[in-house]
C-alpha positions as a Markdown table, in Angstrom:
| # | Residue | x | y | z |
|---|---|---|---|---|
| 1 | Unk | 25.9 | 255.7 | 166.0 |
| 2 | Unk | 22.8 | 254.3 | 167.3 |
| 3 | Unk | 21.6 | 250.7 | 169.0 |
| 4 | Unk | 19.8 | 249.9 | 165.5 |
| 5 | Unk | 23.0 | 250.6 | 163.4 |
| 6 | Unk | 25.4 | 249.1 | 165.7 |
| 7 | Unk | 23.5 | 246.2 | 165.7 |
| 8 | Unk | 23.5 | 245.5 | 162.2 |
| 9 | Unk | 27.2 | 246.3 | 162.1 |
| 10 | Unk | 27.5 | 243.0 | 164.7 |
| 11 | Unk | 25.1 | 241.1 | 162.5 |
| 12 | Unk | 27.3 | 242.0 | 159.6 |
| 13 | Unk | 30.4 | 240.8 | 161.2 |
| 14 | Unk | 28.9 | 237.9 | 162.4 |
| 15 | Unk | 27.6 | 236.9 | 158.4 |
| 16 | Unk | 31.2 | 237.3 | 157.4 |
| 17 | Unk | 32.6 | 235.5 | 160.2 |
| 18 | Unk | 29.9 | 232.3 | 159.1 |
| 19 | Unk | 31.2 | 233.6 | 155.2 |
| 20 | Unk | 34.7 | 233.3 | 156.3 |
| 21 | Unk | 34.6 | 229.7 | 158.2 |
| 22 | Unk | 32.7 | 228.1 | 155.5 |
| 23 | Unk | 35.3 | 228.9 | 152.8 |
| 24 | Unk | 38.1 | 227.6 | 155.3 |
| 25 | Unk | 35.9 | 224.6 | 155.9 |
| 26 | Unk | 35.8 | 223.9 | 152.3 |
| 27 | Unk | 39.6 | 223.8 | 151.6 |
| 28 | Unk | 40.0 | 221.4 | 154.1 |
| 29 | Unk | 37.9 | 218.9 | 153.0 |
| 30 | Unk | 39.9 | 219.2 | 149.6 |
| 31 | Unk | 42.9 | 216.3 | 149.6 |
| 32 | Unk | 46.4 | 216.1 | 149.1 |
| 33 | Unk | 48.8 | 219.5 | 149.0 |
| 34 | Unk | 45.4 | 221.2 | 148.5 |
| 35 | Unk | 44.6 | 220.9 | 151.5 |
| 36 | Unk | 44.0 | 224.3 | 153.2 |
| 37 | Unk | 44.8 | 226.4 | 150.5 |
| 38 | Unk | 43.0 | 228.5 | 148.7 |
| 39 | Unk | 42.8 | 229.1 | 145.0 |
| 40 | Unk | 43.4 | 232.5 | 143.8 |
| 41 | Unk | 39.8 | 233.4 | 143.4 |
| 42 | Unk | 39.3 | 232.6 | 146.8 |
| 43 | Unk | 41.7 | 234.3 | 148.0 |
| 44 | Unk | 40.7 | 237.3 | 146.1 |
| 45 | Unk | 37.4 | 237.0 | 147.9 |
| 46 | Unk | 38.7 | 235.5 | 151.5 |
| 47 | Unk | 41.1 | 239.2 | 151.6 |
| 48 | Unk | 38.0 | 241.3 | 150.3 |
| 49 | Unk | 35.6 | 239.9 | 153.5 |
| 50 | Unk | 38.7 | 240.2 | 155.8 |
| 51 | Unk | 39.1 | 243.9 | 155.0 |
| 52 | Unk | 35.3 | 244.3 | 154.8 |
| 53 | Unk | 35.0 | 243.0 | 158.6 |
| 54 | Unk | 38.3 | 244.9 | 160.0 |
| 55 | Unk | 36.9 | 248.3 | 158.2 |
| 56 | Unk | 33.8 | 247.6 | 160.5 |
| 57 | Unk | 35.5 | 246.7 | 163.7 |
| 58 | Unk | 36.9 | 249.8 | 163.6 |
| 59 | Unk | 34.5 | 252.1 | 163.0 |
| 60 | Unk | 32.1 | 249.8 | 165.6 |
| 61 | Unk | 32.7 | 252.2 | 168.7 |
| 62 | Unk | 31.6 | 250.0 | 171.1 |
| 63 | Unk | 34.7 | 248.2 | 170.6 |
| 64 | Unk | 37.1 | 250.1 | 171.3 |
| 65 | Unk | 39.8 | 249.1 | 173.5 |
| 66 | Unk | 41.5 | 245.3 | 173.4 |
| 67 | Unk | 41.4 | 244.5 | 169.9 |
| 68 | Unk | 39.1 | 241.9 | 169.3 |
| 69 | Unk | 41.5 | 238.8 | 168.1 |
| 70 | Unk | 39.5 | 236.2 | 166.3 |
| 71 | Unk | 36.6 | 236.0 | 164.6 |
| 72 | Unk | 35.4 | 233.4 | 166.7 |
| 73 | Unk | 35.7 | 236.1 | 169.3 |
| 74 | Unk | 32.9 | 238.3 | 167.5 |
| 75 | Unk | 30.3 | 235.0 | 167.9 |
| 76 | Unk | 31.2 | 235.2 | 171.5 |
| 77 | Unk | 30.2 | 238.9 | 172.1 |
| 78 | Unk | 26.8 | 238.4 | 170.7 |
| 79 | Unk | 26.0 | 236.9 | 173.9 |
| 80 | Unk | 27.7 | 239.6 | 175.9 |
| 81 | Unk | 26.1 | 242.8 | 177.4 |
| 82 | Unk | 27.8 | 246.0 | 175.3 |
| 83 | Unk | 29.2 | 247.1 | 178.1 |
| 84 | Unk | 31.6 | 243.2 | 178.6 |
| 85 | Unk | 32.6 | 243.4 | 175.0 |
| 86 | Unk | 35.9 | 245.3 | 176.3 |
| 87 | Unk | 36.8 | 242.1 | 178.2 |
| 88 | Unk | 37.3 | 239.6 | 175.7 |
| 89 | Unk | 40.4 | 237.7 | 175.5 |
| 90 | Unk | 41.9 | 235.2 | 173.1 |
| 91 | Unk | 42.2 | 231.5 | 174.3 |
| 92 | Unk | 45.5 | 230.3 | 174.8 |
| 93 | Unk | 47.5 | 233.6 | 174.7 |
| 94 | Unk | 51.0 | 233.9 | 175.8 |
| 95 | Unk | 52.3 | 236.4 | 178.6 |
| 96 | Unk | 56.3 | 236.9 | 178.3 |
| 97 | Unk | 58.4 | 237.6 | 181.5 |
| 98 | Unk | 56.7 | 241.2 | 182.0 |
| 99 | Unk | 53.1 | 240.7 | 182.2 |
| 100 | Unk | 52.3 | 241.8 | 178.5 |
| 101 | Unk | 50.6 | 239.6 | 176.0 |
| 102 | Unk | 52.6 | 237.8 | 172.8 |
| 103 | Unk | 51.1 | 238.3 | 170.1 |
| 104 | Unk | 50.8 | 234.9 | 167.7 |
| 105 | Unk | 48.8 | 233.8 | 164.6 |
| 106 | Unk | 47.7 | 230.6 | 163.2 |
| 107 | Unk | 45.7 | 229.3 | 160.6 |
| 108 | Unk | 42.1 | 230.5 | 162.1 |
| 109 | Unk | 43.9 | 234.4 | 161.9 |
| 110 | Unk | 46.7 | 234.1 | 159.7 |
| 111 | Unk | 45.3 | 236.7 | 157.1 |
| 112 | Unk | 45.5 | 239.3 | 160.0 |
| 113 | Unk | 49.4 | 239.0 | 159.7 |
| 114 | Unk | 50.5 | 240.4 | 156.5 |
| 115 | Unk | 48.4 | 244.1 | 158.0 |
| 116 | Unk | 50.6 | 243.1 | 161.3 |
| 117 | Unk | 53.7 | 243.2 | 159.1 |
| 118 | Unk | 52.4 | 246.5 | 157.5 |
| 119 | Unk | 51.3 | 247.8 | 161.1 |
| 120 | Unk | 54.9 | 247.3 | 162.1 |
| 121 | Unk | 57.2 | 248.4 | 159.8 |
| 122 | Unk | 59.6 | 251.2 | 159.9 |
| 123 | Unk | 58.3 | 252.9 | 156.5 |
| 124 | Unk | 55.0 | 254.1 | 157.1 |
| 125 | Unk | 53.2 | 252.1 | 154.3 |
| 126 | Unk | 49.9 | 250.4 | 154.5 |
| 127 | Unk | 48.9 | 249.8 | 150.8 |
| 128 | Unk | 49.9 | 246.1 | 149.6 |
| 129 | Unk | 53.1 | 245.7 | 148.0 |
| 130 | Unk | 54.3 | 243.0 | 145.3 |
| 131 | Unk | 57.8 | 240.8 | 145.8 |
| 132 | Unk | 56.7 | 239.8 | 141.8 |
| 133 | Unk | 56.4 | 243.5 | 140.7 |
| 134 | Unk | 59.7 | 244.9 | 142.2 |
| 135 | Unk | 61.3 | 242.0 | 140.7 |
| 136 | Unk | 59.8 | 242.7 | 137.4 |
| 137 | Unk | 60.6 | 246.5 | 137.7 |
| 138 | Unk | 64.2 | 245.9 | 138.6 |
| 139 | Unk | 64.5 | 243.4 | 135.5 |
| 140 | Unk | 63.2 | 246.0 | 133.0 |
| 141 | Unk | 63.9 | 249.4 | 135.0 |
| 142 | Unk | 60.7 | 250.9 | 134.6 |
| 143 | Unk | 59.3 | 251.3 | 138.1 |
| 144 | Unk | 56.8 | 253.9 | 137.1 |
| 145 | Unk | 55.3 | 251.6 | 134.4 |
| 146 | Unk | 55.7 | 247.9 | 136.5 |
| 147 | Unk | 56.0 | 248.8 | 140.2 |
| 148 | Unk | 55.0 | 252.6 | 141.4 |
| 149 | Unk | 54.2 | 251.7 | 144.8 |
| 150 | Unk | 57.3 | 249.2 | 145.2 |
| 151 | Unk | 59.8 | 252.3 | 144.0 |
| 152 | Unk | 58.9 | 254.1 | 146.8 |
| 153 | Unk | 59.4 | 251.8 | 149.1 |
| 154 | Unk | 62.7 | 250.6 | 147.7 |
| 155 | Unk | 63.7 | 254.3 | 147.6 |
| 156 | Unk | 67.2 | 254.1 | 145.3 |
| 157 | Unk | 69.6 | 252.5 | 148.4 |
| 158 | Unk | 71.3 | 249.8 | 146.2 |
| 159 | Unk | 74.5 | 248.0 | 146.8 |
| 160 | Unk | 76.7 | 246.7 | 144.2 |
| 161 | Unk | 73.5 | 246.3 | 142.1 |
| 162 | Unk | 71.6 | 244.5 | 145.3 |
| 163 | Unk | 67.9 | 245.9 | 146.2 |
| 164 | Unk | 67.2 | 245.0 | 150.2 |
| 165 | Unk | 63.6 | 244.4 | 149.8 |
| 166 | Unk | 61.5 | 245.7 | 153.1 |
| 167 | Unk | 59.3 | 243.4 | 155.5 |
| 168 | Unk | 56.6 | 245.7 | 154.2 |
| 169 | Unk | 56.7 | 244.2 | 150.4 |
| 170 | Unk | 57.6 | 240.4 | 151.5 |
| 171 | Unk | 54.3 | 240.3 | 154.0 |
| 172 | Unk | 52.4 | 238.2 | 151.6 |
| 173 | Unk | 55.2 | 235.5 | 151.0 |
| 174 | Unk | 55.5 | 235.1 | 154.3 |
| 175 | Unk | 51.7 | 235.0 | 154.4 |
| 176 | Unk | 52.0 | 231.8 | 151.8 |
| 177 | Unk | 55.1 | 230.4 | 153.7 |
| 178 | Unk | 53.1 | 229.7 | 156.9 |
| 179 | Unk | 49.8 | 229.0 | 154.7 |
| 180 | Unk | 51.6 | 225.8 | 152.8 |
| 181 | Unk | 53.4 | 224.7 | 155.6 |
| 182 | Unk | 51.9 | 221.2 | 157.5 |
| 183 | Unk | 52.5 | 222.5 | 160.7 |
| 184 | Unk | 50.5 | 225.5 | 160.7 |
| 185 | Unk | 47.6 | 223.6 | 159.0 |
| 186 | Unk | 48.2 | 221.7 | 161.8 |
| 187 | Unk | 47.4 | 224.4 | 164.1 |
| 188 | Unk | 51.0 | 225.4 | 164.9 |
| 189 | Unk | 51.2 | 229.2 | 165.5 |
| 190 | Unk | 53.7 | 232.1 | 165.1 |
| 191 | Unk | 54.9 | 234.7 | 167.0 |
| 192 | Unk | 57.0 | 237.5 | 165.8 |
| 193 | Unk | 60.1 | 238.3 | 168.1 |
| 194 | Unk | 61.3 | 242.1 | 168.7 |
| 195 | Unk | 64.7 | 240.6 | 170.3 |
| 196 | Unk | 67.0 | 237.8 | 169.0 |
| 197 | Unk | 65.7 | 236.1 | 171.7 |
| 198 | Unk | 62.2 | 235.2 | 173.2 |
| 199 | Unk | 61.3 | 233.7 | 176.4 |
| 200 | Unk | 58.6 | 231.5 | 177.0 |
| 201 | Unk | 56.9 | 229.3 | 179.6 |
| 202 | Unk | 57.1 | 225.4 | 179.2 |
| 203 | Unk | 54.8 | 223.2 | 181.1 |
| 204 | Unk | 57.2 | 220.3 | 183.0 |
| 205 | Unk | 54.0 | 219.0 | 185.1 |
| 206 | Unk | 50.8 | 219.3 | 186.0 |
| 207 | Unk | 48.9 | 220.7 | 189.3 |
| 208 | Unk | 47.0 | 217.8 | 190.9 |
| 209 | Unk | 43.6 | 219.0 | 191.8 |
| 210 | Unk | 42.4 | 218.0 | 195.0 |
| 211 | Unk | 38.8 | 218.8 | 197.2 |
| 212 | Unk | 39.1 | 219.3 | 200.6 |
| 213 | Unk | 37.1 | 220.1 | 203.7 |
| 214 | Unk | 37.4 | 223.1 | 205.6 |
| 215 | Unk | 40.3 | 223.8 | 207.9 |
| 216 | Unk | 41.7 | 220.9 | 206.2 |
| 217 | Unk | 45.2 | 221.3 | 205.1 |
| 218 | Unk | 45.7 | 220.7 | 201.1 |
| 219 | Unk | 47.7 | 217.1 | 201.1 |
| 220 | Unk | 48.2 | 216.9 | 197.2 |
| 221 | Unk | 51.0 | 217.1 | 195.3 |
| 222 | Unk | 53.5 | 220.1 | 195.1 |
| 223 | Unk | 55.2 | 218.8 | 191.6 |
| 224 | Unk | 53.6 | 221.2 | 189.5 |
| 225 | Unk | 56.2 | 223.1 | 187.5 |
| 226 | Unk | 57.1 | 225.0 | 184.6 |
| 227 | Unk | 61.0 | 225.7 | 183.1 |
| 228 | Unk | 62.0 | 228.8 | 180.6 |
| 229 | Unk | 62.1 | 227.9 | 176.8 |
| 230 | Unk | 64.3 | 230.5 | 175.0 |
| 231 | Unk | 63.7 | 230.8 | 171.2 |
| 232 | Unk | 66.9 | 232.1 | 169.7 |
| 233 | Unk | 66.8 | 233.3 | 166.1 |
| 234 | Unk | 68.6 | 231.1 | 163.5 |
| 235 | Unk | 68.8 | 232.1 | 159.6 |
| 236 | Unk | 67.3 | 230.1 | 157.1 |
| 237 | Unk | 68.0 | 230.7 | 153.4 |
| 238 | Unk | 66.7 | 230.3 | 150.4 |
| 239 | Unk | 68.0 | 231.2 | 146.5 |
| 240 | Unk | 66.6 | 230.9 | 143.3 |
| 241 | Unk | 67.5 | 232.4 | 140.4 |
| 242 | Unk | 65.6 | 234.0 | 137.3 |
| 243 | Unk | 66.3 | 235.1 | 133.6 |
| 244 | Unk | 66.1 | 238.5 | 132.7 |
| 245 | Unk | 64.2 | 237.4 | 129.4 |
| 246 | Unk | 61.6 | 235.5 | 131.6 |
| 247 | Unk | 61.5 | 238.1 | 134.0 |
| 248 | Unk | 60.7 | 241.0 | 130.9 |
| 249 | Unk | 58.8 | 238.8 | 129.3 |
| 250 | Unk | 56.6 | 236.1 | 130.8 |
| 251 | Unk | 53.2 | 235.8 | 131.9 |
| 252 | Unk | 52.3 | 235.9 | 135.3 |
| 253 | Unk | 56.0 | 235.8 | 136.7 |
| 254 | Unk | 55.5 | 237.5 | 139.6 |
| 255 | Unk | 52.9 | 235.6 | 141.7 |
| 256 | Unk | 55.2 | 232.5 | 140.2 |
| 257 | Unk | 58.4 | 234.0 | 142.1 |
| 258 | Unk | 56.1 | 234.3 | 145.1 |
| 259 | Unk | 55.0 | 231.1 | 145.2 |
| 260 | Unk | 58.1 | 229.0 | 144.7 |
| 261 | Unk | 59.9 | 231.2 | 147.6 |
| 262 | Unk | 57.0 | 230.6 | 149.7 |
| 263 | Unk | 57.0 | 226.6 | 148.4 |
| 264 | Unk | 60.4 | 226.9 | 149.5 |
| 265 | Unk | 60.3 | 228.4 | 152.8 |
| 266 | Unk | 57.1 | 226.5 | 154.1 |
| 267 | Unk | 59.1 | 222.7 | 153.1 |
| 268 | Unk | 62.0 | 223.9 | 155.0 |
| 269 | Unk | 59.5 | 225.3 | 158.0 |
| 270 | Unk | 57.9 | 221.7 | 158.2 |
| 271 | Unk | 61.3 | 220.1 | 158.2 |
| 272 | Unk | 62.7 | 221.8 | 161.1 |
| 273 | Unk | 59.5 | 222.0 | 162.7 |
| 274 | Unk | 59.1 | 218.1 | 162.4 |
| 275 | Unk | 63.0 | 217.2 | 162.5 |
| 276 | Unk | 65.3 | 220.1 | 163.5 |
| 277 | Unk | 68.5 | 218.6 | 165.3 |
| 278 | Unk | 69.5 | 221.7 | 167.8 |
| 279 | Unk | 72.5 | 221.9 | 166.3 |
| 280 | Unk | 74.6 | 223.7 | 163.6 |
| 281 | Unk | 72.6 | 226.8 | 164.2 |
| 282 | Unk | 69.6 | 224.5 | 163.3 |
| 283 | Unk | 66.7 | 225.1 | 165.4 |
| 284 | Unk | 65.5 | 221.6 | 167.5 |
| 285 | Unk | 62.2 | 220.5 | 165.9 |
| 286 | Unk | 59.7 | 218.5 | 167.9 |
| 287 | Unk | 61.4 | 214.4 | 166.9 |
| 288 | Unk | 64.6 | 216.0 | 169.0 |
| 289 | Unk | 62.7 | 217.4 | 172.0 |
| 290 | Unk | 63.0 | 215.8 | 175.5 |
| 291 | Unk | 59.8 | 214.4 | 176.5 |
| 292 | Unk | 57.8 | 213.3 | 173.8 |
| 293 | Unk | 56.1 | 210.0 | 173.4 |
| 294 | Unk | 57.4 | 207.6 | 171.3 |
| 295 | Unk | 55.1 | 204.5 | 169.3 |
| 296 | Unk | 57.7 | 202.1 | 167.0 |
| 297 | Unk | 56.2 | 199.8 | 164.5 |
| 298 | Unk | 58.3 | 196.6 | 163.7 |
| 299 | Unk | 59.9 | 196.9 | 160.1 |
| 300 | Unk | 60.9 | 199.3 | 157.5 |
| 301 | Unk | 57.1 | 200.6 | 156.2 |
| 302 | Unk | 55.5 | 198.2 | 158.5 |
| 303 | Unk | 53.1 | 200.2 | 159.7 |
| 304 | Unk | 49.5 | 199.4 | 160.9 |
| 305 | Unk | 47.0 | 201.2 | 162.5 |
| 306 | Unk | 47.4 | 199.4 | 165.1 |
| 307 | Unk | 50.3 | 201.7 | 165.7 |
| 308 | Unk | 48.5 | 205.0 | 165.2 |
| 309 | Unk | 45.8 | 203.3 | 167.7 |
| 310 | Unk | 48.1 | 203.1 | 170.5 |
| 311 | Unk | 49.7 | 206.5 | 169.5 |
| 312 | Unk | 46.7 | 207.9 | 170.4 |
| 313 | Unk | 45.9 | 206.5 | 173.4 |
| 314 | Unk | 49.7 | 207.3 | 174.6 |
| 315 | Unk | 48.6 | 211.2 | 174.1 |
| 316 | Unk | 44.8 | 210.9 | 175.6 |
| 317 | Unk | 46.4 | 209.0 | 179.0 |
| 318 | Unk | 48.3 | 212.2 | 179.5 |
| 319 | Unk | 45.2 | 214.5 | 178.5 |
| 320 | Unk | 46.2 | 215.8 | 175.2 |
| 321 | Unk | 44.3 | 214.9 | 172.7 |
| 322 | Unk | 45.7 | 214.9 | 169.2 |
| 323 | Unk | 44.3 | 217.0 | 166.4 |
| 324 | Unk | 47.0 | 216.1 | 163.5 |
| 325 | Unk | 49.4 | 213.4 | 162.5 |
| 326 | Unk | 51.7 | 214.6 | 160.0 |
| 327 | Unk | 53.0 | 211.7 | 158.6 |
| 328 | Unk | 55.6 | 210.4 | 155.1 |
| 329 | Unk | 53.6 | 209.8 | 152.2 |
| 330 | Unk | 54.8 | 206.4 | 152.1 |
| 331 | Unk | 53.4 | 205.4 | 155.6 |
| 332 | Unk | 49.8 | 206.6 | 154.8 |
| 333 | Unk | 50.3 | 204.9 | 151.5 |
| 334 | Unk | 50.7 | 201.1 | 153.2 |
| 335 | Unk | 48.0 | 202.1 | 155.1 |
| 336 | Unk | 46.1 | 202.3 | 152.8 |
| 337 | Unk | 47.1 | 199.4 | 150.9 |
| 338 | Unk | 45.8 | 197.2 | 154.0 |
| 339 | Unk | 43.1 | 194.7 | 152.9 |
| 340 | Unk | 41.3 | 192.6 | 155.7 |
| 341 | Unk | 40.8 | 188.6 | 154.8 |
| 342 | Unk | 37.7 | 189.7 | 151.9 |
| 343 | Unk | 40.3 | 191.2 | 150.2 |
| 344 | Unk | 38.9 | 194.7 | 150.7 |
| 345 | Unk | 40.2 | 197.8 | 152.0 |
| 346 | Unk | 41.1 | 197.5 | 155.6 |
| 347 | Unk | 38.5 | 199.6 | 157.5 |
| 348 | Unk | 40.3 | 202.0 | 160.2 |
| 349 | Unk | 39.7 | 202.2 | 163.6 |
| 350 | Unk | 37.6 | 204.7 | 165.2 |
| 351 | Unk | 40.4 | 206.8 | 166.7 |
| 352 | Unk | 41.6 | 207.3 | 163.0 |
| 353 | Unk | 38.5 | 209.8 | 162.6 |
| 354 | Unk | 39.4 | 211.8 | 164.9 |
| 355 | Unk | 42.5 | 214.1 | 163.9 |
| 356 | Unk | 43.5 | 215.4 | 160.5 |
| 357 | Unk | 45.8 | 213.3 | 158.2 |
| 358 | Unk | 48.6 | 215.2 | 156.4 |
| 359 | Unk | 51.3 | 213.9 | 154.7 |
| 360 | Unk | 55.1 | 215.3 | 154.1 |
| 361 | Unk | 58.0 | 214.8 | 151.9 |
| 362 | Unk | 60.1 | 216.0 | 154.8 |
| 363 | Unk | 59.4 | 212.8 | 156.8 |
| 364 | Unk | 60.6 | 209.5 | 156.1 |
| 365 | Unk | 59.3 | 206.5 | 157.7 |
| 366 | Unk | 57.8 | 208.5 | 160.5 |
| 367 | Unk | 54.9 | 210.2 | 161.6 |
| 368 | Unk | 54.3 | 212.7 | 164.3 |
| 369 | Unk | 50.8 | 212.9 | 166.1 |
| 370 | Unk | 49.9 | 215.4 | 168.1 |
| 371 | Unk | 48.3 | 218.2 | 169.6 |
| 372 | Unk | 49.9 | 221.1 | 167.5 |
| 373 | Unk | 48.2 | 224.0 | 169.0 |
| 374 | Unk | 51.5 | 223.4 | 171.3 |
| 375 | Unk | 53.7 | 224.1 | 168.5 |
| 376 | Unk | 55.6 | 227.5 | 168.6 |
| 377 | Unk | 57.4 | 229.1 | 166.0 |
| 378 | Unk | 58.9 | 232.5 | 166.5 |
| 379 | Unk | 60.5 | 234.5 | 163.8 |
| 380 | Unk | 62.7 | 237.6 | 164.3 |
| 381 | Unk | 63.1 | 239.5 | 161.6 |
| 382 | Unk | 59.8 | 237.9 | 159.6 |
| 383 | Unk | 61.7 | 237.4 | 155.9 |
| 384 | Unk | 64.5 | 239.3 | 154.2 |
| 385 | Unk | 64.8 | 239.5 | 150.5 |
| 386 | Unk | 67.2 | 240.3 | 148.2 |
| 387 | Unk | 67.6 | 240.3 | 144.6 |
| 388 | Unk | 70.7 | 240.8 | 142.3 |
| 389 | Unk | 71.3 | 241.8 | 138.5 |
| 390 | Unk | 75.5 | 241.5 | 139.0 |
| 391 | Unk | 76.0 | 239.1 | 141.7 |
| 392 | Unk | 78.3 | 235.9 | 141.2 |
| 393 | Unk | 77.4 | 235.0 | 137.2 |
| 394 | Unk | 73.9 | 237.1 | 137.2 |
| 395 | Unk | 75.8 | 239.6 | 134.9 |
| 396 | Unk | 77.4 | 237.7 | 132.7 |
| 397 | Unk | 74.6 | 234.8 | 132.0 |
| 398 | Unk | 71.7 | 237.6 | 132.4 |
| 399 | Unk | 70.2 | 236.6 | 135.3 |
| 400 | Unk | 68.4 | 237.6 | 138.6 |
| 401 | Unk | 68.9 | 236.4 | 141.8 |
| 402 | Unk | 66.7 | 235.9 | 144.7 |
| 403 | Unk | 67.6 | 235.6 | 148.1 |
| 404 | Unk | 65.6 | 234.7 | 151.1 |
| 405 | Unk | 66.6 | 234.6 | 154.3 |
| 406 | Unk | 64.7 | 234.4 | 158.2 |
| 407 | Unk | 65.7 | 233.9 | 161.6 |
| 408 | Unk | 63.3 | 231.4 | 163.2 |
| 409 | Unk | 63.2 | 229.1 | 165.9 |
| 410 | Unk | 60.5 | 226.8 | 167.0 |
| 411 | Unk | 59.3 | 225.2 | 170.4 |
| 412 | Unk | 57.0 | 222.5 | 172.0 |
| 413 | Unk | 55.3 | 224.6 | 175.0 |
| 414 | Unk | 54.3 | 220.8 | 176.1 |
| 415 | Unk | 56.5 | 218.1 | 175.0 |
| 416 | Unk | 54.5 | 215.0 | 175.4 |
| 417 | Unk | 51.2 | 216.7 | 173.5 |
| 418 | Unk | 53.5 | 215.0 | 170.9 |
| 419 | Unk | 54.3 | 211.2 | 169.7 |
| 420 | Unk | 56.9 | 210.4 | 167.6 |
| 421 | Unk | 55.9 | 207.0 | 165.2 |
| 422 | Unk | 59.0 | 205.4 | 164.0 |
| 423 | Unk | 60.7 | 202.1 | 162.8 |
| 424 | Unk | 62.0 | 199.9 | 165.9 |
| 425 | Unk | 65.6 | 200.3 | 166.2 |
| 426 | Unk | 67.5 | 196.8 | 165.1 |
């Protein structure tokens, strides 16, 4: 390949890179649980450019080596020499215990993780699978006619009429888990762990910074520190059942069954994310970690943004500037019910513009601001699926039955990047 022809290969990925951003820009401007999300069209198109710009990465010989991580990453070796393009590195990765980098997505390069699913699992298969499809196929029993591709990876290992669906055919619901969940529109990300457990660095304090003349002895402060954080997988599950009549017969039944798991998953990601206690096998979510910042408002629903004011300020003192508040729909609701003394809408305070607003069923009465880039959630085993024509009733009252299970946990790598907004205590 020549100079001219690589060049245009860059330029290429560069145009879907701008392609790619505006579409993402676009959904988040769009309000309530459509926030983020894209439509099926878009989708459609959002997958097509994604493949269309890994196909030339690869071929693009120039770089070779690290894979390039982020699209952003592409605008960045523009201004490189061909020779530095080797050196790029993702911002913010994480190094485990041995030196070597953990890999994590979020929502700027969550459509790289259903090929990273496909990359790494244990049946060879790279062509897209459908959850909907197999389920259809195992409803009917006509796998050549419904689900060709799923057969084959189901092979004919049943159990007592169960079908133990691989990683490789639920990569896109756990694609649309993370996708709908508040967190990782939030800017939470995801790591998946080989081990049951994963250990990670969390930041205690800071290094104080200090200039000094030479052959002067550096008098600052000692107290920087980190401590271990071990995620530890814990199961999550998920059932839903599904007549066989619906299943034969209805219209676009499979991407429905997708989407409700992934509905499903993603509400019970947020809540453990937001509110997970640490106990009964319940992963510790980020209103339970030591060392966040607090902000109380007076009375039940009270809430002004007087509160979210100081909330702010409480994470910019400490040099971590917010970028989300997840918050109950009924907080942002009296928000925006305030009036000022005209009678008119209460006009928010500058520090309002600044962060994203998102609100969640999961919370009640409380809000979380914060920087959630500092978020992490680790999964072991990604999801497990499996579904059932004679389990419990199934047989008798002609249904299916879904099960979905993962084994999660989730961390703050720096707890006070977070404040909690709550009622006062009585």
């Amino acid at each position: 390949m020549n100079q001219k022809e690589k060049d245009k290969q860059l330029k290429r990925m560069v145009k879907i890179a701008d392609s790619l951003e505006a579409m993402n820009e676009k959904a988040e401007l769009r309000e309530g649980e459509d926030k983020g999300v894209f439509s099926e069209n878009e989708q459609s198109t959002w997958d097509s450019m994604i493949k269309e710009y890994d196909s030339l990465r690869n071929t693009f010989d120039t770089l070779k080596g690290p894979e390039i991580k982020t699209l952003e990453d592409v605008r960045a070796n523009m201004k490189l020499p061909v020779n530095e393009l080797h050196k790029s590195n993702p911002a913010g990765q994480l190094i485990n215990e041995n030196g070597e980098e953990i890999r994590t997505f979020n929502k700027d390069n969550l459509s790289e993780l259903r090929s990273y699913i496909l990359s790494q699992g244990r049946l060879g298969i790279t062509e897209e699978l459908s959850l909907g499809k197999a389920i259809r196929a195992i409803a009917t029993g006509n796998w050549g006619k419904f689900a060709p591709a799923e057969a084959r990876a189901l092979g004919t290992a049943t159990l007592g009429g169960q079908y133990f669906i691989p990683a490789e055919m639920s990569a896109k619901v756990i694609e649309l888990s993370l996708a709908a969940a508040q967190v990782f529109k939030s800017g939470a990300s995801m790591t998946p762990m080989s081990t049951k457990t994963l250990t990670i660095p969390k930041v205690l304090t800071m290094p104080e910074v200090q200039w000094k003349a030479e052959n002067v002895a550096y008098t600052g402060s000692l107290s920087a520190s980190f401590e271990p954080v071990v995620l530890t997988a814990k199961t999550i599950v998920a059932i839903l059942s599904l007549s066989i009549e619906l299943a034969e017969d209805g219209v676009g039944v499979e991407k429905s069954v997708e989407a409700m798991l992934a509905k499903s998953i993603s509400q019970e990601i947020d809540r453990v994310c937001l509110l997970g206690t640490g106990s009964d096998n319940e992963p510790k979510g980020i209103a339970n970690t030591t060392g966040i910042l607090t902000e109380e408002f007076a009375a039940e629903g009270d809430i002004a943004y007087s509160n979210l004011s100081s909330a702010f300020y409480k994470l910019e003192a400490v040099n971590n500037s917010p970028n989300s508040l997840i918050m109950a729909s009924s907080l942002f609701g009296t928000l925006d019910a305030l009036v000022d003394l005209q009678e008119q809408p209460l006009k928010p305070p500058p520090s309002y513009e600044k962060y994203a607003k998102l609100p969640s069923n999961q919370l009640t009465e409380q809000g979380i601001l914060g920087l959630y880039s500092n978020l992490l959630v680790g999964f072991r085993t990604s999801l497990n699926l499996e579904v059932s024509r004679s389990a419990e009733s199934a047989l008798t009252e002609m249904k299916i039955l879904i099960r979905a299970y993962a084994r999660m946990d989730c961390a703050c790598k720096i707890a006070n990047s977070f404040c909690l907004i709550k009622e006062a205590a009585a």
